[in-house]
C-alpha positions as a Python dict, from the first residue, in 0.01 Angstrom:
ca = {
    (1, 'X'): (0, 0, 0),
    (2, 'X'): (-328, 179, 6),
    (3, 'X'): (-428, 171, 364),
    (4, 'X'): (-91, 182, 513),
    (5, 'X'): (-8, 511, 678),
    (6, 'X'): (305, 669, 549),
    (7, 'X'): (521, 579, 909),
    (8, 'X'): (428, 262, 871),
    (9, 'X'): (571, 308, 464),
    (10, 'X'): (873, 495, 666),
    (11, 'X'): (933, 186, 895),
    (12, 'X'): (888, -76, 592),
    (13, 'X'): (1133, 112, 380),
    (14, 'X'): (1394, 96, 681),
    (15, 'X'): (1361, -239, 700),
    (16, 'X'): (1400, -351, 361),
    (17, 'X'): (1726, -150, 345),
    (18, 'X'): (1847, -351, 640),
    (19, 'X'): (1773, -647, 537),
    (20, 'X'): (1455, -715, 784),
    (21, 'X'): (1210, -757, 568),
    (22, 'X'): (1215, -1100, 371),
    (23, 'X'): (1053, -1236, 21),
    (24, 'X'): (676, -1187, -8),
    (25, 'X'): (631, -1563, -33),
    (26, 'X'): (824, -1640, 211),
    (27, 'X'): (568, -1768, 465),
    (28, 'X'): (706, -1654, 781),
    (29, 'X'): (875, -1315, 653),
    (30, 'X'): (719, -981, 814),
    (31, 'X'): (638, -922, 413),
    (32, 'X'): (444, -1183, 385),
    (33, 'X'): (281, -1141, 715),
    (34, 'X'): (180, -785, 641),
    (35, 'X'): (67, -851, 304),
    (36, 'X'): (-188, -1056, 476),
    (37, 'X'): (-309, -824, 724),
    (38, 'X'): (-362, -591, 431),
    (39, 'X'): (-568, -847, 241),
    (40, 'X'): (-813, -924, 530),
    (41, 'X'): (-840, -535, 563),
    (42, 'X'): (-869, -496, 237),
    (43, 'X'): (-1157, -704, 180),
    (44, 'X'): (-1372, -613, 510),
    (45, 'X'): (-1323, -246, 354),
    (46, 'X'): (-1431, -382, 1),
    (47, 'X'): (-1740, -556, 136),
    (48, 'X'): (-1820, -294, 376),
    (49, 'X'): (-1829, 15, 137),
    (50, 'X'): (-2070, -201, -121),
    (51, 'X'): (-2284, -266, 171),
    (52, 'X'): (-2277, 54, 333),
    (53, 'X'): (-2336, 237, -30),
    (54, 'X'): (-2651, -10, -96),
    (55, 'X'): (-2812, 3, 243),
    (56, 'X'): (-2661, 292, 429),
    (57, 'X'): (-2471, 205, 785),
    (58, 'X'): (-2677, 316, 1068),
    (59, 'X'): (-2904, 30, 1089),
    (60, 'X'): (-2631, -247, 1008),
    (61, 'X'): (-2479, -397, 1293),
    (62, 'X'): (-2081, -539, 1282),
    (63, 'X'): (-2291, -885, 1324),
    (64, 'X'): (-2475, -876, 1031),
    (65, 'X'): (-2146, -743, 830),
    (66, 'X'): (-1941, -1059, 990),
    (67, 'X'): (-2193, -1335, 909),
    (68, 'X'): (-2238, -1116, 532),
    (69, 'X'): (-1824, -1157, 498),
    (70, 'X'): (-1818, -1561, 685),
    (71, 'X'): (-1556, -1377, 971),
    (72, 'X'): (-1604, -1365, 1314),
    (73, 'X'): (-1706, -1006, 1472),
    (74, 'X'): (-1342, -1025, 1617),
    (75, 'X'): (-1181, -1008, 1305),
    (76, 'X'): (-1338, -689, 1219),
    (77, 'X'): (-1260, -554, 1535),
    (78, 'X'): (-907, -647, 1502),
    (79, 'X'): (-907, -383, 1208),
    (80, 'X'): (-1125, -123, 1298),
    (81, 'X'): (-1201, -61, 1661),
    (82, 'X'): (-1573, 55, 1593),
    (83, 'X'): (-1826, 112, 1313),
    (84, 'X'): (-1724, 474, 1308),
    (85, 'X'): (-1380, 424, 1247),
    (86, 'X'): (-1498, 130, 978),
    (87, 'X'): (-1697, 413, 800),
    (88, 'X'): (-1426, 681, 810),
    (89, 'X'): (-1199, 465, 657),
    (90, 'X'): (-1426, 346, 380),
    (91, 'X'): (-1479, 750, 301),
    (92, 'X'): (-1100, 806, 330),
    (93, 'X'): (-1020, 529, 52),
    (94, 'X'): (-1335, 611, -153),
    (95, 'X'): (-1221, 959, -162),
    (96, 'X'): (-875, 853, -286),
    (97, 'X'): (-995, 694, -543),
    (98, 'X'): (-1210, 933, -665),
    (99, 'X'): (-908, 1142, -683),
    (100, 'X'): (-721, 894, -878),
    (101, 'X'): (-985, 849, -1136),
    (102, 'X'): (-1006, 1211, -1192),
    (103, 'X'): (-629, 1266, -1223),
    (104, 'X'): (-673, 1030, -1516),
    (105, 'X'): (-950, 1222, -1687),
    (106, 'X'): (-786, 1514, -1709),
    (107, 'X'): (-482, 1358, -1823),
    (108, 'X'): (-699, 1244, -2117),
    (109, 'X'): (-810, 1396, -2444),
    (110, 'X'): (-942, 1791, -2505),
    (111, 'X'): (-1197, 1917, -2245),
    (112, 'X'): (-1534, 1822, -2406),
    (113, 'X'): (-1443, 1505, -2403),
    (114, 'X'): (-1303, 1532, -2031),
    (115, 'X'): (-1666, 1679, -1949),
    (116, 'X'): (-1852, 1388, -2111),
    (117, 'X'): (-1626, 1150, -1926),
    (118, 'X'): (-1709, 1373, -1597),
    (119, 'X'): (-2052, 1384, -1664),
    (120, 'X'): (-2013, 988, -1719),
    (121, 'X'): (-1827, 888, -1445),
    (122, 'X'): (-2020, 1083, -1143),
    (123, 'X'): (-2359, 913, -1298),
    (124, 'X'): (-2214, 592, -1305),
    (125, 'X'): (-2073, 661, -895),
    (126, 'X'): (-2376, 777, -796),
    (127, 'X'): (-2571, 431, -885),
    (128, 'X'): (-2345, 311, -675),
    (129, 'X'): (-2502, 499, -380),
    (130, 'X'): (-2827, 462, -210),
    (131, 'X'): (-3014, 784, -72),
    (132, 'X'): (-2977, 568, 271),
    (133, 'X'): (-2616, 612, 298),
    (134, 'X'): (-2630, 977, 213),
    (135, 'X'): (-2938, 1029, 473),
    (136, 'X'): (-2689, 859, 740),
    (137, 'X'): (-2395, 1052, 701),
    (138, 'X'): (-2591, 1369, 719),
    (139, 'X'): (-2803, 1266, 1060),
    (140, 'X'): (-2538, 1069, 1219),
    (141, 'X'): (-2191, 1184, 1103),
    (142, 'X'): (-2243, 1536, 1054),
    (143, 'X'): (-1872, 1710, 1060),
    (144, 'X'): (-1796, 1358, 839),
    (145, 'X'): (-2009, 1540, 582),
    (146, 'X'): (-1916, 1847, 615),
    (147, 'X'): (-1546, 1686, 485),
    (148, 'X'): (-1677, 1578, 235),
    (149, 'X'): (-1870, 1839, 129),
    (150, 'X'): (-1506, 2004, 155),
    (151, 'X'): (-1332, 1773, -28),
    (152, 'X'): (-1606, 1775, -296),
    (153, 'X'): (-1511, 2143, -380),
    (154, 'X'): (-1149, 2086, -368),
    (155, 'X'): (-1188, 1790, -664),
    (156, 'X'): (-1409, 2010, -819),
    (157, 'X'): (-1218, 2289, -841),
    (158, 'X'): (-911, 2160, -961),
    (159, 'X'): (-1106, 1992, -1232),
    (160, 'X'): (-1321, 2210, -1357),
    (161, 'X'): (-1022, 2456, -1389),
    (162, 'X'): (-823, 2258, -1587),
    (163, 'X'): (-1123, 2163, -1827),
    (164, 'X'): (-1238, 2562, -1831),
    (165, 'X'): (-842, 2693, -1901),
    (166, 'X'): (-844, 2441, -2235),
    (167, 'X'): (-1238, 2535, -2325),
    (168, 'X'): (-1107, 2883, -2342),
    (169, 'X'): (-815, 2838, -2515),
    (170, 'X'): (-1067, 2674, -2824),
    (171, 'X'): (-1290, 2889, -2761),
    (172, 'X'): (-1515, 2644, -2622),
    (173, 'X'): (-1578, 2781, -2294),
    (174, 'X'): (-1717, 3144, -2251),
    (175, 'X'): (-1505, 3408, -2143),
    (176, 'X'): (-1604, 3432, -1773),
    (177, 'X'): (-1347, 3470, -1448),
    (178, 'X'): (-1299, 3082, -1368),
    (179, 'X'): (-1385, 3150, -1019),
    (180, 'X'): (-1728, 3258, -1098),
    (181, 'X'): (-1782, 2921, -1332),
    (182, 'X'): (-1671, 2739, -1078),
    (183, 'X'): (-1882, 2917, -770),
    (184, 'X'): (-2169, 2795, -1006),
    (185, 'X'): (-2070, 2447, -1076),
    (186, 'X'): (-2005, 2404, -679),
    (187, 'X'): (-2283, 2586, -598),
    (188, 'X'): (-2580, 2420, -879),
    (189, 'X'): (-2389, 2025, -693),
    (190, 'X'): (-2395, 2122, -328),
    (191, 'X'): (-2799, 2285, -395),
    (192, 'X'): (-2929, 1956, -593),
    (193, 'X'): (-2666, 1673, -494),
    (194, 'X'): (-2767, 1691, -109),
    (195, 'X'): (-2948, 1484, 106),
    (196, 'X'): (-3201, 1748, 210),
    (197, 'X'): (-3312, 1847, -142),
    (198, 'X'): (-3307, 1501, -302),
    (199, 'X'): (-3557, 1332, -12),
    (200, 'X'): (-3786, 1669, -4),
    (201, 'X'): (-3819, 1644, -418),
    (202, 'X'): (-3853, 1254, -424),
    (203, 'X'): (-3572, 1267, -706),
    (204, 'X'): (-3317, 1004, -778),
    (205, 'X'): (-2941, 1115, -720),
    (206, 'X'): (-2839, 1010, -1035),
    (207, 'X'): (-3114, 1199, -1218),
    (208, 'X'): (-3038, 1523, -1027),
    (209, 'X'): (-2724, 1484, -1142),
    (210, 'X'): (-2751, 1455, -1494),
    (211, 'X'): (-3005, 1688, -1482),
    (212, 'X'): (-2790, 1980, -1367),
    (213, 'X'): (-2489, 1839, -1520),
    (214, 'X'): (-2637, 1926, -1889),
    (215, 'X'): (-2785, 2259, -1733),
    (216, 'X'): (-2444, 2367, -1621),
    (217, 'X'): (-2310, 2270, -1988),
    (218, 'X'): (-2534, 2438, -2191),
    (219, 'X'): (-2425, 2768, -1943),
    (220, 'X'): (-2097, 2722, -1969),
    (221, 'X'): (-2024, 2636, -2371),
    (222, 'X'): (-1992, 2882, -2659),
    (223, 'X'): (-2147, 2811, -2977),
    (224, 'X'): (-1885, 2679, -3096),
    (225, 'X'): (-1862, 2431, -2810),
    (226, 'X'): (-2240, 2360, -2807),
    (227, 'X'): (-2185, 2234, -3144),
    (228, 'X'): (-1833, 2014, -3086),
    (229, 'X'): (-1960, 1875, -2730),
    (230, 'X'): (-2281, 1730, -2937),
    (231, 'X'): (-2033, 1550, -3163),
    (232, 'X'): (-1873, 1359, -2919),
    (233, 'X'): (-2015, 994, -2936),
    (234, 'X'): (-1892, 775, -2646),
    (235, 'X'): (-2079, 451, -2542),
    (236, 'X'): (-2069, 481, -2142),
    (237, 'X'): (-2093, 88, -2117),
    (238, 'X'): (-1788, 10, -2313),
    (239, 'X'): (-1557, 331, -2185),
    (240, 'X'): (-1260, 261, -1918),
    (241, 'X'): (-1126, 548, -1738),
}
């Protein structure tokens, strides 16, 4: 029930209690009907974002994303009434699922390991993401990124202090005020992981990234942490968050 807006939960809910809404395999039932819609939106949304991610979405046209998916351009359209709305959407969801698979890191383990997953898990995103699509939503949907730019240091926030309340606690983490730690792990991201700096320095996103991850590490660990952080072995191919 991803994508459904939470009136449209309300209405669903309403119905069900009634009596409305029938078994999901029940052909004609509004269920089953609605299942489907989701599916088709679903998967325009799943093709979309890989597409978008790989090539950036200025230069593709709704054609080229219809004959990529086998649909007609009217079945897109049924869904999302424009490009813009199609890559708002795929933000919205990527977003929530970013949020999801940090809820579960956190939820996991002491806080070096949490950091080694974190460190992990943005590399392994950011492969995911061409310097095209990043380039795009800077020149073309500007107040887009500037939400996520926002968003960014909401996630990061509530991560990093949850991770820098149990370093402390061990010892792990020097004694600092959190909101200076964090300042510097929002402000060393939004410098390096931009659009700007990345194309003016010729450097890969997910190098940059790793890059200042360790740098913001070695900053932020005691000794003591330096020491138990380097202990953690972790094969990135075979871990599941």
């Amino acid at each position: 029930m991803l994508l459904i807006s939470n009136h449209t939960e309300t209405i669903l809910d309403i119905m069900v209690s009634y009596g409305y809404v029938g078994n999901h395999n029940v052909k004609n039932s509004f269920q089953h009907y609605l299942n489907k819609e989701m599916d088709n939106k679903t998967k325009i949304i799943e093709y979309t974002t890989i597409q978008f991610f790989k090539n950036g979405f200025y230069k593709m046209s709704m054609d080229q994303l219809a004959i990529g998916m086998k649909i007609s351009k009217k079945t897109i359209y049924k869904y999302f009434s424009s490009k813009s709305l199609l890559v708002e959407t795929i933000i919205k969801v990527f977003q929530l699922k970013i949020k999801h698979d940090l809820d579960k890191i956190i939820e996991q383990g002491d806080c070096l390991l949490q950091l080694k997953k974190l460190s992990h898990y943005f590399i392994n995103l950011y492969i995911k993401i061409d310097q095209k699509m990043l380039n795009d939503l800077v020149e073309h949907k500007p107040e887009l990124w500037k939400q996520i730019d926002e968003f960014r240091g909401e996630v990061i926030k509530k991560v990093w202090e949850s991770i820098i309340n149990q370093g402390k606690e061990k010892q792990l983490i020097i004694d600092a005020p959190n909101e200076i730690i964090i300042g510097v792990v929002l402000s060393a991201l939004r410098g390096i992981i931009n659009p700007t700096f990345l194309t003016k320095n010729k450097i890969d996103i997910t190098e940059a990234f790793e890059v200042t991850f360790k740098i913001i590490i070695s900053g932020i660990l005691t000794e003591k942490g330096k020491i138990e952080f380097e202990k953690q072995k972790w094969d990135i191919e075979n871990e599941n968050i």
